[in-house]
mmCIF file of the N, C-alpha and C atoms, coordinates in Angstrom:
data_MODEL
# 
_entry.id   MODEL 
# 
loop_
_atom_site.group_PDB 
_atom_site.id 
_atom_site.type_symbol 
_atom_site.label_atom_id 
_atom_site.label_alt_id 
_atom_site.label_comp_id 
_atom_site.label_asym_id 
_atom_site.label_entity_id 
_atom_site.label_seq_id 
_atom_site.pdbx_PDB_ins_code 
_atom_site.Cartn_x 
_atom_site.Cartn_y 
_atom_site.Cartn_z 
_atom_site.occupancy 
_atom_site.B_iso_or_equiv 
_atom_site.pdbx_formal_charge 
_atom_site.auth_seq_id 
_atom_site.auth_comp_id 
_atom_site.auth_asym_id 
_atom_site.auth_atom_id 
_atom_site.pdbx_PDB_model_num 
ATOM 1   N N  . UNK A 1 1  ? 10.634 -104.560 197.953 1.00 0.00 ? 1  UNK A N  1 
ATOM 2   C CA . UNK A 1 1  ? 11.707 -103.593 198.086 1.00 0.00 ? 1  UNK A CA 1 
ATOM 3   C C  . UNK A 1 1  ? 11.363 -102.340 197.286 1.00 0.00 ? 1  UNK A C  1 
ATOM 4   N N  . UNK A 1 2  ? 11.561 -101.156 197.927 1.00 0.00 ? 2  UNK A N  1 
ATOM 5   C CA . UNK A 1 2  ? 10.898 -100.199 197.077 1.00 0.00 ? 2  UNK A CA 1 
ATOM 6   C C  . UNK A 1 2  ? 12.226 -99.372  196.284 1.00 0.00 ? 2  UNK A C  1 
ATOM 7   N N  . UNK A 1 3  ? 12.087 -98.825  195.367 1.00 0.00 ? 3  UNK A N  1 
ATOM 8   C CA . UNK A 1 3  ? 12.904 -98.272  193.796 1.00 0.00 ? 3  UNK A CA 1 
ATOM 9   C C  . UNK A 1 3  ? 13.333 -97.420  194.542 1.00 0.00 ? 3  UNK A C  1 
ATOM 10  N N  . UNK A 1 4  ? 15.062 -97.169  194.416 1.00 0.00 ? 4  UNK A N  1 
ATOM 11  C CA . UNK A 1 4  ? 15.455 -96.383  194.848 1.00 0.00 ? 4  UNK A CA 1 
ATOM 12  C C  . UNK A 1 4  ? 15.642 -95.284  193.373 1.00 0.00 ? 4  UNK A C  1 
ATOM 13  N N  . UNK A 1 5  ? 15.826 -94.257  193.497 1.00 0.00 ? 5  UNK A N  1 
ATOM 14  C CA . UNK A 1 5  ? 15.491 -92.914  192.570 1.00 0.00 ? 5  UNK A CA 1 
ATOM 15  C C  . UNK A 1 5  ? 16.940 -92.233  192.704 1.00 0.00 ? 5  UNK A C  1 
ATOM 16  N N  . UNK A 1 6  ? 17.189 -92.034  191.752 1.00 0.00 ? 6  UNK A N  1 
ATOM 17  C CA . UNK A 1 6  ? 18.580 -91.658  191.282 1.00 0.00 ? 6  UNK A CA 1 
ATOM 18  C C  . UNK A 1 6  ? 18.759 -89.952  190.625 1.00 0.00 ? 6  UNK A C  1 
ATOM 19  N N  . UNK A 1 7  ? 17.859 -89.997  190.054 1.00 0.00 ? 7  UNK A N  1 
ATOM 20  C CA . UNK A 1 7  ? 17.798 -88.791  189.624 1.00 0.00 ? 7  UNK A CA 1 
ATOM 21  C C  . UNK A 1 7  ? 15.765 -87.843  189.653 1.00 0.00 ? 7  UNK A C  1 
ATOM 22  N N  . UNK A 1 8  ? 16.230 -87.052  189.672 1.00 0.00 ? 8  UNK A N  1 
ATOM 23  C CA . UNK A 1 8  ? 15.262 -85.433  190.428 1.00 0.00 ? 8  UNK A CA 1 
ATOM 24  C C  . UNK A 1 8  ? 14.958 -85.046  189.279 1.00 0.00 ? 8  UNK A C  1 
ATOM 25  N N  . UNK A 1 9  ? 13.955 -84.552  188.877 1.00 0.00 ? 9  UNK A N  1 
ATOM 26  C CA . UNK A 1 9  ? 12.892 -83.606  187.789 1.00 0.00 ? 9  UNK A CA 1 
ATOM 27  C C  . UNK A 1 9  ? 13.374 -81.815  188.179 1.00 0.00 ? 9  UNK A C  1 
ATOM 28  N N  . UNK A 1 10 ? 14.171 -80.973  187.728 1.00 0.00 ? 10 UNK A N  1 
ATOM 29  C CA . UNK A 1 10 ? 14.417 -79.778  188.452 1.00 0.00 ? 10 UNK A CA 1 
ATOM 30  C C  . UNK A 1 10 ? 13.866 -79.065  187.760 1.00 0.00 ? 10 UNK A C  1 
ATOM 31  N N  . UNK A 1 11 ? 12.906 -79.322  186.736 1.00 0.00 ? 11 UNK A N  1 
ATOM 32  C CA . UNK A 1 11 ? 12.423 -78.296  185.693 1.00 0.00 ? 11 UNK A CA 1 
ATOM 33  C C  . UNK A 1 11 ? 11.022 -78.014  186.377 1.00 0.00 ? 11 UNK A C  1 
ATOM 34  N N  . UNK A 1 12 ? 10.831 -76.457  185.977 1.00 0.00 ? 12 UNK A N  1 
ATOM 35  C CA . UNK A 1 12 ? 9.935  -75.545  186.554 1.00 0.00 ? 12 UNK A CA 1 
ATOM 36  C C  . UNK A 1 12 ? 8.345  -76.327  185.839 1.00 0.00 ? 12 UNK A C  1 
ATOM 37  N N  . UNK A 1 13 ? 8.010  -77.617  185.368 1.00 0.00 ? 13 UNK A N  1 
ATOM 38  C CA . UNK A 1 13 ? 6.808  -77.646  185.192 1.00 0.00 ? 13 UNK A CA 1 
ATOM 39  C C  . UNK A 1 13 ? 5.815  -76.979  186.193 1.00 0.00 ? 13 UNK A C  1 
ATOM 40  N N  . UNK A 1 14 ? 4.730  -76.640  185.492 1.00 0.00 ? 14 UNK A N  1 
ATOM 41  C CA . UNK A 1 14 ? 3.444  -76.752  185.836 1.00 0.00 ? 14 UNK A CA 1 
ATOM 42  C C  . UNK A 1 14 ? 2.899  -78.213  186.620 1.00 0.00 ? 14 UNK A C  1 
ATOM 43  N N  . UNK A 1 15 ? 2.003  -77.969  187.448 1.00 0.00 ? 15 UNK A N  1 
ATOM 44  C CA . UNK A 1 15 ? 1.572  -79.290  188.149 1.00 0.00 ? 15 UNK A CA 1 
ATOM 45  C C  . UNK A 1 15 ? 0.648  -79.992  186.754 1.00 0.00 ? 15 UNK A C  1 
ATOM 46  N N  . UNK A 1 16 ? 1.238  -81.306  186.208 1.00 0.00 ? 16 UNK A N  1 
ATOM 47  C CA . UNK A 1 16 ? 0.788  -81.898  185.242 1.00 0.00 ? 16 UNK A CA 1 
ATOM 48  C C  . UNK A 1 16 ? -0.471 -83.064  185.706 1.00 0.00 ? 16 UNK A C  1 
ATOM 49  N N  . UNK A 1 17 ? -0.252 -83.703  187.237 1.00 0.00 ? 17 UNK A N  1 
ATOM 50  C CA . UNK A 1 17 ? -0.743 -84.764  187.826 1.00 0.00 ? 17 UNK A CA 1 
ATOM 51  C C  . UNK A 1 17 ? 0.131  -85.332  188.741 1.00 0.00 ? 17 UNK A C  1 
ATOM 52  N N  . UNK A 1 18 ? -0.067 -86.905  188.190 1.00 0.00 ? 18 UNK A N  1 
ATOM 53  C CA . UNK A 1 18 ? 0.603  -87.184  189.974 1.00 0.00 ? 18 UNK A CA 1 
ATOM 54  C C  . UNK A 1 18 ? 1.945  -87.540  189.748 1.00 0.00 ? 18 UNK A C  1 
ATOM 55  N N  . UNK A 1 19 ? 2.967  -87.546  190.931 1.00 0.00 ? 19 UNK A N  1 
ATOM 56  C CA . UNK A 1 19 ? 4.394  -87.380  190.592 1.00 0.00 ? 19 UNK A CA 1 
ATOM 57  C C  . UNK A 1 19 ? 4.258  -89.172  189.792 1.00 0.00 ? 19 UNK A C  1 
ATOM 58  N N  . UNK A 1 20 ? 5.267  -89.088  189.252 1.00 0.00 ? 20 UNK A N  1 
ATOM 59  C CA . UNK A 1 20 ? 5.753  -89.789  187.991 1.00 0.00 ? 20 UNK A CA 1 
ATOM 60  C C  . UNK A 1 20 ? 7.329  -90.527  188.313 1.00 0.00 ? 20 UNK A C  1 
ATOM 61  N N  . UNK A 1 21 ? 7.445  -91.815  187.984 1.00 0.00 ? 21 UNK A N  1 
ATOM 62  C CA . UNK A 1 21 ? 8.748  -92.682  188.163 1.00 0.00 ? 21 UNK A CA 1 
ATOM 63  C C  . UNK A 1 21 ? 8.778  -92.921  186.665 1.00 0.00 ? 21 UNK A C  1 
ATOM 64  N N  . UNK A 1 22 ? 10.416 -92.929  185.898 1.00 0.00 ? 22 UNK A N  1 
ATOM 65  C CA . UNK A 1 22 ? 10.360 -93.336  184.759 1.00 0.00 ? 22 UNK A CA 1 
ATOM 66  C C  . UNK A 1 22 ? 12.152 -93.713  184.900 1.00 0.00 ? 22 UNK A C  1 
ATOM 67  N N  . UNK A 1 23 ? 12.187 -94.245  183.704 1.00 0.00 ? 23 UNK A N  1 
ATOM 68  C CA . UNK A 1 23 ? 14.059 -94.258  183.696 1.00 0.00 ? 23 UNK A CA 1 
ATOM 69  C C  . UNK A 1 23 ? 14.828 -93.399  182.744 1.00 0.00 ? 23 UNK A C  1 
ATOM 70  N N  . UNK A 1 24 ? 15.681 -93.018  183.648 1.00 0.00 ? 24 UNK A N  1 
ATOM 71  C CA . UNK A 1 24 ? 16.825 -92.037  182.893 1.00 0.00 ? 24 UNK A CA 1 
ATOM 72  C C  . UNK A 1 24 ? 18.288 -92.662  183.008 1.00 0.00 ? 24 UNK A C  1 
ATOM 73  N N  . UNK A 1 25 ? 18.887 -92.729  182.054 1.00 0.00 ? 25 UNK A N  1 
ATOM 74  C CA . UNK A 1 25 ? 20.341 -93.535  181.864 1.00 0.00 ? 25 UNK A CA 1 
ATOM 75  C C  . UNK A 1 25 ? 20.856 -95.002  183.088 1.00 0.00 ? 25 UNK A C  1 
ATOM 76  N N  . UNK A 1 26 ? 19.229 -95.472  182.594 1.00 0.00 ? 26 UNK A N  1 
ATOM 77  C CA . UNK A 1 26 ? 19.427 -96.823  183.222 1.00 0.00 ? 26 UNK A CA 1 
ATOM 78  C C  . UNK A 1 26 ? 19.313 -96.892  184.903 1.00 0.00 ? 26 UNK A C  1 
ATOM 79  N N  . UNK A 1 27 ? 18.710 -95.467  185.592 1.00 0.00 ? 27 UNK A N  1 
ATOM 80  C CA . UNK A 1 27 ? 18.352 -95.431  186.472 1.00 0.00 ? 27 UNK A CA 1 
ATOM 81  C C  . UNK A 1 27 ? 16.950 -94.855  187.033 1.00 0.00 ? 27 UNK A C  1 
ATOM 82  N N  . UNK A 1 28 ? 16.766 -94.986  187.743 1.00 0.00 ? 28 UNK A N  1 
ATOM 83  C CA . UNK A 1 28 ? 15.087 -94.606  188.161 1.00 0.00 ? 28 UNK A CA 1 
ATOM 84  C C  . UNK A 1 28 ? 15.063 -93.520  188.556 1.00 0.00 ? 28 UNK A C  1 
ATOM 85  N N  . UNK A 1 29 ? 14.425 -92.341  188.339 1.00 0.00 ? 29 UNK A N  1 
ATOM 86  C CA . UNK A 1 29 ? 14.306 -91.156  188.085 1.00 0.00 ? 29 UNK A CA 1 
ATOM 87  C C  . UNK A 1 29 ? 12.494 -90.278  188.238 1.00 0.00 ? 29 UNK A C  1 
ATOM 88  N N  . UNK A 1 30 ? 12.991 -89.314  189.360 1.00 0.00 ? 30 UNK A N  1 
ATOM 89  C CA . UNK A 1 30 ? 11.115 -89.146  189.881 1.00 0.00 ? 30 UNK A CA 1 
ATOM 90  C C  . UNK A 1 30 ? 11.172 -87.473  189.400 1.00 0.00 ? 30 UNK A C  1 
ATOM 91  N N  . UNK A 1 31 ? 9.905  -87.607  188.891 1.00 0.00 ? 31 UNK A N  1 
ATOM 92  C CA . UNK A 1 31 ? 9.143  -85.802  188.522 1.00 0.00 ? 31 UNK A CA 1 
ATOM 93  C C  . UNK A 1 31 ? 7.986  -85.315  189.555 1.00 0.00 ? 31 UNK A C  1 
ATOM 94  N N  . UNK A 1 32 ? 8.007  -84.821  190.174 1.00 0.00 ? 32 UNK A N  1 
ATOM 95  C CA . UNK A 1 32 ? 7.197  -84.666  191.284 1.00 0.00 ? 32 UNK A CA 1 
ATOM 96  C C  . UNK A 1 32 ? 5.723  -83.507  190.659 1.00 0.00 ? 32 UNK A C  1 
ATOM 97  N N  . UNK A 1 33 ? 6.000  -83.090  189.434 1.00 0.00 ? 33 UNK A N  1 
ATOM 98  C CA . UNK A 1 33 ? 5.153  -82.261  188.724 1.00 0.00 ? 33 UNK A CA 1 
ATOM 99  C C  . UNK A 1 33 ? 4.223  -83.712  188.044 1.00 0.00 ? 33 UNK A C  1 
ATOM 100 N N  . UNK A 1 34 ? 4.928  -84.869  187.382 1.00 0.00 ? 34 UNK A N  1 
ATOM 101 C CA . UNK A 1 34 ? 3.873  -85.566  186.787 1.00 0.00 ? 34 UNK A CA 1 
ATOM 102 C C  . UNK A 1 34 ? 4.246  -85.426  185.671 1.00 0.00 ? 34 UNK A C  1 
ATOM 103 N N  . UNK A 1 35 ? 5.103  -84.655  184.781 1.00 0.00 ? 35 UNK A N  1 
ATOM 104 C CA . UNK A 1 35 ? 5.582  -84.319  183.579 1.00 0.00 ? 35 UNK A CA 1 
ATOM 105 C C  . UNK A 1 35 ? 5.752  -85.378  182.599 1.00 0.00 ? 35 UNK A C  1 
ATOM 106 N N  . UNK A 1 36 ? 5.374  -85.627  181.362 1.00 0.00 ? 36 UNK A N  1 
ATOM 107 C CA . UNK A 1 36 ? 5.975  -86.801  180.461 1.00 0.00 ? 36 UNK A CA 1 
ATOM 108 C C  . UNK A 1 36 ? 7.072  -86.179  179.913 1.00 0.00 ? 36 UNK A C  1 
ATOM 109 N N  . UNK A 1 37 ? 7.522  -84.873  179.738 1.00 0.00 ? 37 UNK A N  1 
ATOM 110 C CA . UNK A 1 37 ? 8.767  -84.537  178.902 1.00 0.00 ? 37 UNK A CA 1 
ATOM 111 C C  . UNK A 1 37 ? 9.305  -83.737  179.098 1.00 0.00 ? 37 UNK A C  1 
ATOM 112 N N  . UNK A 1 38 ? 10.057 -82.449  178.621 1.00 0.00 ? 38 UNK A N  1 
ATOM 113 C CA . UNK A 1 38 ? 10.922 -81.331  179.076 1.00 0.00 ? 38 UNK A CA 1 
ATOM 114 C C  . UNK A 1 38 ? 11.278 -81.759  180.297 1.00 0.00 ? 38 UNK A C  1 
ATOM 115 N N  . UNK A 1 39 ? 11.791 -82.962  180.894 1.00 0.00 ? 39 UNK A N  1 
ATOM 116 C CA . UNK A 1 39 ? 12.802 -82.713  182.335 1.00 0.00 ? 39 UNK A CA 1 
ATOM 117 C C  . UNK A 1 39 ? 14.293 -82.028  182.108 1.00 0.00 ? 39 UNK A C  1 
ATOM 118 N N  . UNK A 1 40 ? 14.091 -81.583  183.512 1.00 0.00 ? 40 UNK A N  1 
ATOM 119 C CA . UNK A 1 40 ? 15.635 -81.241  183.830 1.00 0.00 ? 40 UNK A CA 1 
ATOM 120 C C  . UNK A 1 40 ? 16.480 -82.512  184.692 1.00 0.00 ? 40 UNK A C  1 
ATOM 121 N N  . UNK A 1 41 ? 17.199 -83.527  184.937 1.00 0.00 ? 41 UNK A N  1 
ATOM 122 C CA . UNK A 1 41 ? 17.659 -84.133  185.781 1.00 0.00 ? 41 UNK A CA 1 
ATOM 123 C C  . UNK A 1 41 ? 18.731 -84.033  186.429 1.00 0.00 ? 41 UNK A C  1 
ATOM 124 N N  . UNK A 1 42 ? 18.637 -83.938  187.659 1.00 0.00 ? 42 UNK A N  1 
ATOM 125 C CA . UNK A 1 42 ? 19.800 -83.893  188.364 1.00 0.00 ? 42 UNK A CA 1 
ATOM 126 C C  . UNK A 1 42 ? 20.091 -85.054  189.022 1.00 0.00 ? 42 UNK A C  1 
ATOM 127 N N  . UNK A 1 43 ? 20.974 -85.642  189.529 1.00 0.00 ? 43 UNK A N  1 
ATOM 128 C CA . UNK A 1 43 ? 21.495 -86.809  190.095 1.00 0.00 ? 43 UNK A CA 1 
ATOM 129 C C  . UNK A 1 43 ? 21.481 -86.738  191.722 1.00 0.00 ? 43 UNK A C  1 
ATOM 130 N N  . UNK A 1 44 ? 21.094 -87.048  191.841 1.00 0.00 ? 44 UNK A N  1 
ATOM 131 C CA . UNK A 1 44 ? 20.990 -87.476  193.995 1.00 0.00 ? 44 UNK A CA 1 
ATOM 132 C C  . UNK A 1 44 ? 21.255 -88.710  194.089 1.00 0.00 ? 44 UNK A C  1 
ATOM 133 N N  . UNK A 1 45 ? 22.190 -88.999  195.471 1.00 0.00 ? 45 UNK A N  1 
ATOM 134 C CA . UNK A 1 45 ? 21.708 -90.155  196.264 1.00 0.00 ? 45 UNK A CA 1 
ATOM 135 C C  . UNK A 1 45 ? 20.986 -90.950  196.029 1.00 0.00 ? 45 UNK A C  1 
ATOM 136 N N  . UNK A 1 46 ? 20.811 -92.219  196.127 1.00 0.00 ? 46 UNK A N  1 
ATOM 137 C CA . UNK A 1 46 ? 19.865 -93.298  195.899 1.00 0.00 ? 46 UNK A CA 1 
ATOM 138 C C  . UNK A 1 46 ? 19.286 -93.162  196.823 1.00 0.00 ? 46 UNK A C  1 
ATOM 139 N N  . UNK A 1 47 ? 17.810 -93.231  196.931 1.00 0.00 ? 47 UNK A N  1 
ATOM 140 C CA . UNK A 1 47 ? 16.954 -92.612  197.532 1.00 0.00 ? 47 UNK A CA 1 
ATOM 141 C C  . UNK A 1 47 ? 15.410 -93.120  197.415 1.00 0.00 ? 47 UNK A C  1 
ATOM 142 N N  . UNK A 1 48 ? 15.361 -93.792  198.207 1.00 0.00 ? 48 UNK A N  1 
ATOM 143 C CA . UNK A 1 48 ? 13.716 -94.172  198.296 1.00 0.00 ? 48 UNK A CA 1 
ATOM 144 C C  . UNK A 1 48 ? 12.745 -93.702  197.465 1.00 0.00 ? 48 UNK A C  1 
ATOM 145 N N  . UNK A 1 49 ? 11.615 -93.981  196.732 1.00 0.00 ? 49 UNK A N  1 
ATOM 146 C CA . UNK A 1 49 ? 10.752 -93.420  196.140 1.00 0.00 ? 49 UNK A CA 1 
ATOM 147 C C  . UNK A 1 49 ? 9.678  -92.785  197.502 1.00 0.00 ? 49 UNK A C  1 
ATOM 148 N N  . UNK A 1 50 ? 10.029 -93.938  198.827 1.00 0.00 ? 50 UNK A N  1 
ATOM 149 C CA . UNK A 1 50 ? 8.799  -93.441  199.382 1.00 0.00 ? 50 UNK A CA 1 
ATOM 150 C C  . UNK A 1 50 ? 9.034  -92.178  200.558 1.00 0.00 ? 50 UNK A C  1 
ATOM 151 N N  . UNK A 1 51 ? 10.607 -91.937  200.396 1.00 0.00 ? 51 UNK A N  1 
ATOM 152 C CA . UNK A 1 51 ? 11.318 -90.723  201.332 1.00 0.00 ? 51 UNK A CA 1 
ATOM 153 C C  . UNK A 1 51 ? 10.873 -89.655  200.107 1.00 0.00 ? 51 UNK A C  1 
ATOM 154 N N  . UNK A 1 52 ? 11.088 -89.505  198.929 1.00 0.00 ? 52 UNK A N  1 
ATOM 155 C CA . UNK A 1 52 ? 10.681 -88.364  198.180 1.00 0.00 ? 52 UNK A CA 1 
ATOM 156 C C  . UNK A 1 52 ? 9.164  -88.004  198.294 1.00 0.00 ? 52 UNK A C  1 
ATOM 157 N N  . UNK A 1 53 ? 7.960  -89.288  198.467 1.00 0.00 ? 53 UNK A N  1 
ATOM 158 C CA . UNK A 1 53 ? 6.939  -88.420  198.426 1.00 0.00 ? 53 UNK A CA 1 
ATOM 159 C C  . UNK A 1 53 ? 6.400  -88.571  199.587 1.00 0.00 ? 53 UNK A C  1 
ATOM 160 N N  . UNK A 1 54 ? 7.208  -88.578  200.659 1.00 0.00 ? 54 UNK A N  1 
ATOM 161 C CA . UNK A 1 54 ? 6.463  -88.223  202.454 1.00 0.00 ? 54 UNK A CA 1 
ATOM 162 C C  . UNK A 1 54 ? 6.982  -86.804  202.291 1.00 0.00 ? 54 UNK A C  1 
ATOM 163 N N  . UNK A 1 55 ? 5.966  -86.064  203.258 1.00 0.00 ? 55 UNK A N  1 
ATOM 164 C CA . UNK A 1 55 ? 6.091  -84.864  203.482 1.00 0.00 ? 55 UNK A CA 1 
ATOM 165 C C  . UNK A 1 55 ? 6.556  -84.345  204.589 1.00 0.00 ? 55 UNK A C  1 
ATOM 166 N N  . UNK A 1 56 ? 7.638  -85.342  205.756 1.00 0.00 ? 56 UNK A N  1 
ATOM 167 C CA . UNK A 1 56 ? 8.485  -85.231  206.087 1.00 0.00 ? 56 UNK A CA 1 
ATOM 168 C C  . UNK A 1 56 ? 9.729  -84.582  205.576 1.00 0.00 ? 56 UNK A C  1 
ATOM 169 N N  . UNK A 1 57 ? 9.927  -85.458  204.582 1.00 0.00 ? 57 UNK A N  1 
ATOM 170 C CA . UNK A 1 57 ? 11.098 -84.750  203.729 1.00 0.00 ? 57 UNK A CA 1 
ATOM 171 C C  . UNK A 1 57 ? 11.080 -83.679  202.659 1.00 0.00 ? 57 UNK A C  1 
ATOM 172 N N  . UNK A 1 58 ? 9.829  -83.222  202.673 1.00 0.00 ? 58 UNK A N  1 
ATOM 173 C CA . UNK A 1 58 ? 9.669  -82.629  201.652 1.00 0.00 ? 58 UNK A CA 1 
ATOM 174 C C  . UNK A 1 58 ? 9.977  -82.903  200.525 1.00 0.00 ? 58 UNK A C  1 
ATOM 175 N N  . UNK A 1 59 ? 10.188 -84.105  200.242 1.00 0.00 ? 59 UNK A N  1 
ATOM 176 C CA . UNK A 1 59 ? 10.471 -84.178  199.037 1.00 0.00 ? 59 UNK A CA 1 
ATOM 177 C C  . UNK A 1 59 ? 11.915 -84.027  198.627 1.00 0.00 ? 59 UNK A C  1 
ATOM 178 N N  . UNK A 1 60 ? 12.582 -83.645  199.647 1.00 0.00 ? 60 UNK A N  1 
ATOM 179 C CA . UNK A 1 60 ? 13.752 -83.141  198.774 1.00 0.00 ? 60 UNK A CA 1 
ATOM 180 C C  . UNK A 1 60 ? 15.117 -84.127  199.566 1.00 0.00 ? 60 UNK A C  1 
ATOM 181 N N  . UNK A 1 61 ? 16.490 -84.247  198.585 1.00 0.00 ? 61 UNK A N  1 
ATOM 182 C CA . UNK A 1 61 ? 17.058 -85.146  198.279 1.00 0.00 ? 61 UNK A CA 1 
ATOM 183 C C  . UNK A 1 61 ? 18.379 -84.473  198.462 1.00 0.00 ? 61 UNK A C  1 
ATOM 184 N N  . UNK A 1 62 ? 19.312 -85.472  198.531 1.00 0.00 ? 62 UNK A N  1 
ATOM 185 C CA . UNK A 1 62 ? 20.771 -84.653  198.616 1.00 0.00 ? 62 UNK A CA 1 
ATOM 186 C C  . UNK A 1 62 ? 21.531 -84.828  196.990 1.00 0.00 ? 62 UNK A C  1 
ATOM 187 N N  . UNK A 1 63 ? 21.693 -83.702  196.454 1.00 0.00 ? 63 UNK A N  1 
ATOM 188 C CA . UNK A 1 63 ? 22.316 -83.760  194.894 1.00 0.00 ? 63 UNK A CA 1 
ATOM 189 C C  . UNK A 1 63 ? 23.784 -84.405  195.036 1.00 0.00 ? 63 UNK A C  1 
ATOM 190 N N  . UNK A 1 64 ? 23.944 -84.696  194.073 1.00 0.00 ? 64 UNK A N  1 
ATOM 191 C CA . UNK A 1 64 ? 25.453 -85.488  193.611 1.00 0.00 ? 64 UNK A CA 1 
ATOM 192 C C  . UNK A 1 64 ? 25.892 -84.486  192.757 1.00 0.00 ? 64 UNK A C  1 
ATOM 193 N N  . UNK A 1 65 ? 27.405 -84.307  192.693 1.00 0.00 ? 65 UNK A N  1 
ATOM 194 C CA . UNK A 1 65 ? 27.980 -84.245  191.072 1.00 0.00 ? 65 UNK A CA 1 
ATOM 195 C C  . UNK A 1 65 ? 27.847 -85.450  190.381 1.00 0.00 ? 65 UNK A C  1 
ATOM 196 N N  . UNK A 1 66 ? 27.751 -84.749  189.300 1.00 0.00 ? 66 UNK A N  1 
ATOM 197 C CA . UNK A 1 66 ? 27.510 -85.869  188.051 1.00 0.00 ? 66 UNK A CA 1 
ATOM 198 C C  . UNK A 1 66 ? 28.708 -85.710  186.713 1.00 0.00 ? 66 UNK A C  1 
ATOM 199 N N  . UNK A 1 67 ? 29.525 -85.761  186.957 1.00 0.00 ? 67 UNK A N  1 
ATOM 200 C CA . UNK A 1 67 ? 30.529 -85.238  185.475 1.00 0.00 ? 67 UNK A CA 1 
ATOM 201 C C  . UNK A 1 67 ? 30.080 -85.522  184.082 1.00 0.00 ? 67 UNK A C  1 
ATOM 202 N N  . UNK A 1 68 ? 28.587 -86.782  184.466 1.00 0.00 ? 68 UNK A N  1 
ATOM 203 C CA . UNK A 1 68 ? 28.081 -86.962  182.607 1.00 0.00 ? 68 UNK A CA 1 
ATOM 204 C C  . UNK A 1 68 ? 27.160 -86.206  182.259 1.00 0.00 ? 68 UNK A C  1 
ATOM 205 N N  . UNK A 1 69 ? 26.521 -85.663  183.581 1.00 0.00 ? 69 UNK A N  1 
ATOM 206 C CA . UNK A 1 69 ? 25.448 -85.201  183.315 1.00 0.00 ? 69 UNK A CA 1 
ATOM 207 C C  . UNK A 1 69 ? 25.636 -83.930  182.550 1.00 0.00 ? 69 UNK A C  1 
ATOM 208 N N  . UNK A 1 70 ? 24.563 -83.262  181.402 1.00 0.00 ? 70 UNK A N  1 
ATOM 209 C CA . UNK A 1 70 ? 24.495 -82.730  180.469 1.00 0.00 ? 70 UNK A CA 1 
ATOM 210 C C  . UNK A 1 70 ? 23.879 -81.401  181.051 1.00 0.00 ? 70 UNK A C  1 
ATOM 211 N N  . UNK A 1 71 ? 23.076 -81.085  181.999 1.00 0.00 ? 71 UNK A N  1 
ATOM 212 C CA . UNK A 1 71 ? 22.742 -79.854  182.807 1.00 0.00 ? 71 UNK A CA 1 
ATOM 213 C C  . UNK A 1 71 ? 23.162 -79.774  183.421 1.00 0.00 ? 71 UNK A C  1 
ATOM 214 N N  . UNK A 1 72 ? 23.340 -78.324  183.891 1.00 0.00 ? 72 UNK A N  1 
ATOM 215 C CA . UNK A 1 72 ? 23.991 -77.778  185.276 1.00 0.00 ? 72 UNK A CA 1 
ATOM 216 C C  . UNK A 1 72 ? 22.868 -77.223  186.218 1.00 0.00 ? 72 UNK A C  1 
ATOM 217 N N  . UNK A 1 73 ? 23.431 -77.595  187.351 1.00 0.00 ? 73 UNK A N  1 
ATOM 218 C CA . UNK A 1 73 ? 22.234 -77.327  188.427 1.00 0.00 ? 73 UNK A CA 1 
ATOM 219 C C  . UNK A 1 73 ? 22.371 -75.881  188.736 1.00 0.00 ? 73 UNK A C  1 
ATOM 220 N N  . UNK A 1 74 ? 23.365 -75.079  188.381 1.00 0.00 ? 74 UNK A N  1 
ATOM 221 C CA . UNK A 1 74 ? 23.202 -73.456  188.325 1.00 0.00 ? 74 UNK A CA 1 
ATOM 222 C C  . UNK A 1 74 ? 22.757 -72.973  187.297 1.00 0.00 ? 74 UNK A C  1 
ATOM 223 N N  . UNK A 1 75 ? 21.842 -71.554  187.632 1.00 0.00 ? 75 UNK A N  1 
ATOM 224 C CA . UNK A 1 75 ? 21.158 -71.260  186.534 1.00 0.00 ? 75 UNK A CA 1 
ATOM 225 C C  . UNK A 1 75 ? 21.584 -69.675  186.246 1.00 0.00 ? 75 UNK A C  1 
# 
């Protein structure tokens, strides 16, 4: 069964290597830069690891509100 991904990397890294799965507040959480630190996270949909890195989807995910979350997705 493959990890569904909860939360999105939105920070402007640099391409570090290869995208990256780690956990953020007890959920699984993808950086598509490869980043070990400075993320930004935003909350999406539970969401396949393997729909984020086909290039069908580009990668990209439908955001949630999050009322705990500590960033805002406007900048």
């Amino acid at each position: 069964m493959a990890a569904l991904i909860e939360f999105v990397c939105i920070a402007e890294h640099g391409r570090r290597g290869e995208a990256s799965v780690t956990l953020e507040q007890r959920a699984w959480a993808y950086c598509t830069a490869g980043a070990a630190d400075d993320h930004v996270w935003a909350r999406i949909d539970p969401t396949p690891v393997e729909t984020l890195r086909s290039r069908a989807s580009n990668g990209r995910a439908h955001l949630v509100a999050d009322a705990t979350s500590q960033h805002s997705l406007s900048r």
